[in-house]
C-alpha positions in Angstrom: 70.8 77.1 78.7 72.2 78.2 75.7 73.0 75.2 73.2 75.7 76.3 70.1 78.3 74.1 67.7 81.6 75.1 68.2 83.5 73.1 65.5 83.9 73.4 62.0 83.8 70.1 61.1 80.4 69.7 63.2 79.0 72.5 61.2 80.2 70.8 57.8 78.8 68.0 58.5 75.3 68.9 58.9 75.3 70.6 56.4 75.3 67.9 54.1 72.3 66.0 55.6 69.9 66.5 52.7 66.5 66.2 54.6 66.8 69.9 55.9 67.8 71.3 52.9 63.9 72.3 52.6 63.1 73.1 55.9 62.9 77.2 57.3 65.3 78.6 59.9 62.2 79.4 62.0 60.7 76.0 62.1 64.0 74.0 62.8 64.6 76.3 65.7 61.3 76.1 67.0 61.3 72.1 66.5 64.7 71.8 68.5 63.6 74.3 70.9 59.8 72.6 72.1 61.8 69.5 72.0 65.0 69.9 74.5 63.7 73.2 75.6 67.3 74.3 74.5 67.9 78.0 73.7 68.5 77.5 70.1 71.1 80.3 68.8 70.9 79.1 64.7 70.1 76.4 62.1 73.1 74.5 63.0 72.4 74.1 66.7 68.7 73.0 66.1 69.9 70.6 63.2 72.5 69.1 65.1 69.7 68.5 68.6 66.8 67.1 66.5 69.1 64.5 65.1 70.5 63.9 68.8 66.8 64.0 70.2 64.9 62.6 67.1 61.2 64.2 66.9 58.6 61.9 66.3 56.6 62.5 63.3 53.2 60.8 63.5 52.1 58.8 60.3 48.1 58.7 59.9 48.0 55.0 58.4 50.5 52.2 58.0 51.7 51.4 54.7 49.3 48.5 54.5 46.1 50.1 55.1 47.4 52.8 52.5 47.2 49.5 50.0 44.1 49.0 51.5 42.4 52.2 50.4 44.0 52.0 47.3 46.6 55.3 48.3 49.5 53.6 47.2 
């Protein structure tokens, strides 16, 4: 199934979500796509799914054992 954005205003509006302003085409799509298992036309589509299906992104120590070790 074929997921796409048909509004304008949709498509405005993530565009202004700064935290994928860094992020490739490529891995967005391929994010969206192993998480919905959506087929994920363009950067809009796969922006708009991972904030509707958020992806977990694993953190390898809490912030206090970072104080701990002396990271932070």
């Amino acid at each position: 199934m074929t997921y796409r954005i048909k509004e304008p205003k949709s498509i405005w509006r993530l565009s202004r979500v700064p935290q994928f302003h860094g992020i490739p085409d490529h891995t967005l799509i391929r994010l969206a796509r192993r998480r919905t298992k959506y087929v994920v036309p363009d950067r809009w589509s796969a922006i708009d799914l991972i904030l509707k299906y958020p992806v977990p992104i694993p953190v390898p120590y809490t912030i206090t054992e970072r104080k701990q070790r002396g990271e932070d």
